[in-house]
Structures are given as C-alpha cells and as structure tokens.
C-alpha positions in Angstrom: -7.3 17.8 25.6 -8.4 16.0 22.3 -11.7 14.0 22.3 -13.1 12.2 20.2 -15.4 14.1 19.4 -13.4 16.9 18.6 -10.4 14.9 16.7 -10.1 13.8 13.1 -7.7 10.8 11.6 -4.9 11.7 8.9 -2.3 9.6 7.0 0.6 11.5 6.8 2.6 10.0 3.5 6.2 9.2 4.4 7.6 7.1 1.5 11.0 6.0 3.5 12.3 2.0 5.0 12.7 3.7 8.5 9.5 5.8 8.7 6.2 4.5 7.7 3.0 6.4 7.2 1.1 6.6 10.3 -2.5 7.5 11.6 -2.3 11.0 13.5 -4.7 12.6 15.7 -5.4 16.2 15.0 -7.2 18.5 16.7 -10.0 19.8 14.9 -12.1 22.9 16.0 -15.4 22.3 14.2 -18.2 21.0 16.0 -18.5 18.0 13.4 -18.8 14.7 15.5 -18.6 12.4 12.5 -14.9 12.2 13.1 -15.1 10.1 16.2 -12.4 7.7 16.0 -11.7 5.5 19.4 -7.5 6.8 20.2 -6.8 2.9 21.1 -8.3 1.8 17.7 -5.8 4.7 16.1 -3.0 3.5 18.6 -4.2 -0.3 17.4 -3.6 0.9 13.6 -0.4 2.3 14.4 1.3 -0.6 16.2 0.0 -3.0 12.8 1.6 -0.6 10.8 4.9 -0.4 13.0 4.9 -4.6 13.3 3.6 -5.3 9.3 3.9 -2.3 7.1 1.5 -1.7 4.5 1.9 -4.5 2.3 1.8 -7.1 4.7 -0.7 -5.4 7.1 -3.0 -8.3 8.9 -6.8 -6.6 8.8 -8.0 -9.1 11.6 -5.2 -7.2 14.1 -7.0 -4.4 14.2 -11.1 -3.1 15.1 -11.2 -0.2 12.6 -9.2 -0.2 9.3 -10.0 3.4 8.6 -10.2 2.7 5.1 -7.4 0.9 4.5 -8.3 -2.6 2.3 -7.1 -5.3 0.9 -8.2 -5.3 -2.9 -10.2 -8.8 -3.9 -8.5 -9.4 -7.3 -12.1 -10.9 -9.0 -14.2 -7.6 -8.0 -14.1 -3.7 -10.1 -13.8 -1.4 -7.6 -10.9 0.3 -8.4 -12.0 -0.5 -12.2 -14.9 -1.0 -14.1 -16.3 -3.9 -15.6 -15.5 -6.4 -17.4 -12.1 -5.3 -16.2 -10.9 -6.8 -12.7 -9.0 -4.9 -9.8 -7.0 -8.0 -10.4 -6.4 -7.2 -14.2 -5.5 -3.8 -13.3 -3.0 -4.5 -10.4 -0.8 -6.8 -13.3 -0.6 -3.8 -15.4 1.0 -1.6 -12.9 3.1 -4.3 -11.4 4.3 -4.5 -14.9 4.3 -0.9 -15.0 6.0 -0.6 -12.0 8.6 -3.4 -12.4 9.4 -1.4 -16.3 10.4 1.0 -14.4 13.0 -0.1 -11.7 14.1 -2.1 -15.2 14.8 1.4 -16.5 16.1 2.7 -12.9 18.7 0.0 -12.3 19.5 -1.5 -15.6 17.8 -4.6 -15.0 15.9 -7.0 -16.9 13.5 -8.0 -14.5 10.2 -9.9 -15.7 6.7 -9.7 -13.9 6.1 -13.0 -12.8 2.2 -13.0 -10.7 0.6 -10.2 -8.0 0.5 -12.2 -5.0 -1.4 -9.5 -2.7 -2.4 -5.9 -2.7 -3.8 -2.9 -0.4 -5.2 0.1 -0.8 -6.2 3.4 0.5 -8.0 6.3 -0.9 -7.1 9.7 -0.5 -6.4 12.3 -3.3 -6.6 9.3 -5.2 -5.6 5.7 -4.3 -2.5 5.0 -3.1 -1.8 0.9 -3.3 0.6 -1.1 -1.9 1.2 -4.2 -4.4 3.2 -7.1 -3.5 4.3 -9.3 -6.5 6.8 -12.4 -8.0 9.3 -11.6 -11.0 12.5 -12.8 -12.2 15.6 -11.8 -13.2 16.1 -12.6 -17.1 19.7 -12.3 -17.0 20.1 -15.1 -14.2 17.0 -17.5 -15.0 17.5 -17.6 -11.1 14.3 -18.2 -8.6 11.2 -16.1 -8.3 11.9 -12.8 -5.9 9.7 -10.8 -4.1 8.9 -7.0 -5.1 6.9 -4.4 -3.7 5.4 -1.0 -5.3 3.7 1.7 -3.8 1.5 3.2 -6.6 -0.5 6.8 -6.9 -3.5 5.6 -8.9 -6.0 7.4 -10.5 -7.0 6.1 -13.8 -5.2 9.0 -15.8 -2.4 9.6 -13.6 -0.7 6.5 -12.6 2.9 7.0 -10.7 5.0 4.4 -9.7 6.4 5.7 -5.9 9.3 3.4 -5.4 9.5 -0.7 -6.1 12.3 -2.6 -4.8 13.1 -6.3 -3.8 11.0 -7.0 -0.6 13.4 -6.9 2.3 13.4 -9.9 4.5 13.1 -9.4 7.9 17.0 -8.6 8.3 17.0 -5.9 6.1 18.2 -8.3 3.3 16.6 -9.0 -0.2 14.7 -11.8 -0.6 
C-alpha cells in the first residue's frame, strides 16, 4: 500500500491533444517524508488538468499546485532584471509563432501574450497562450498556444498550434 509518507509526485511529459501530462504517484522506498503529498490533492490536480489543460488550468480549483504557476508578466523570475518574465514570454511567443510560420508555410504575426504557466523540472517547461494574425488574410485575431522547454540557453519550441475550441475546432 502507498502512503504518504512513502510516495513521491512526478509529471510524466506527454506532448499529445488526447493525453495530457498528469501527476503520478510512485512508490518510493526511502524513508524521506518530505514527499508527503495528500492522494486527493494529486487526484484534485489531475481532474483540473483533465477539465482545463495546462494553459487554461484555474489555480483556485485546486489545494496544492505542486509547483505548477501562473507567471505574473511585471516580475523576473524566470529572468533577470530589468528584463520582465513578461518581456521574455513575447520573445518566445514570437519565437514560437516563427516557427509554425516555417512548419506550415504561413505568415502568421505575433499579436499580444494573453496568459502563461509554468513548471520547473529539468528546466521550465511553459505553457503560453497568445493573439496573432494571419498576414495573408488581415482576418481577426486567433488564439495560439506553445509549449516551450526553457532554459536560458536552450530554448525549444514543443509544438504551437491554433487553440482548439471546445469542439475540437480552431478558434
């Protein structure tokens, strides 16, 4: 039987629409207790995840975030001053929106970053939400999301797409 005091709390990376990274509990067989993580907050976690995803995850759903966050555009902490978290999360959007430009023969312009969230691991891994438009078409603003592998000399955009609306369609 796994107890808290005996578990620890692991994202497993799934980068996939139909599967989503997820909390697991693994048994652990050191006697460290620091790891003690409630199984109804992990169970909590999981069910935000399953309902909002990463990039629209809703922090007051949930008792523990196990170091997931929301990044606060005006503060450094995933920078360093005078630079702004928010600064940086307009490069790689723009990063990140060059690069489905050069994936799908688009001409796609970054617009504004509407929301971000983070989570550290080997490195950050941030979910970024953002508004662009297509050149081409002068049409509306779209949604896009990116999943970006940050650290601050090895930046890889994961995958950015159109944000789906809740059909399955493209906004």
């Amino acid at each position: 039987m796994i107890t808290p005091a005996s578990t620890c709390v692991v994202f497993v990376s799934v980068h996939s629409d139909s599967k989503r990274q997820k909390l697991e509990v693994v048994e652990d067989t050191s006697s460290d207790s620091s790891s003690d993580y409630d199984p109804e907050e992990i169970q909590q976690f999981n069910e935000e995840i399953d309902r909002n995803g990463y990039f629209d995850f809703d922090f007051s759903a949930v008792r523990n975030d196990f170091d997931f966050k929301q990044v606060s555009f005006d503060q450094s902490y995933l920078t360093h001053k005078p630079d702004t978290d928010g600064s940086l999360l307009e490069r790689l959007s723009r990063l990140a929106i060059n690069k489905y430009n050069e994936d799908n023969g688009t001409h796609v312009e970054f617009v504004n970053v509407l929301k971000a969230n983070y989570h550290p691991g080997a490195g950050i891994t941030l979910y970024i939400t953002f508004e662009a438009k297509d050149v081409a078409t002068h049409l509306h603003l779209k949604l896009y999301q990116t999943t970006i592998s940050y650290l601050p000399m090895d930046i890889r955009v994961m995958w950015c797409e159109p944000k789906p609306d809740i059909k399955g369609l493209f906004l």
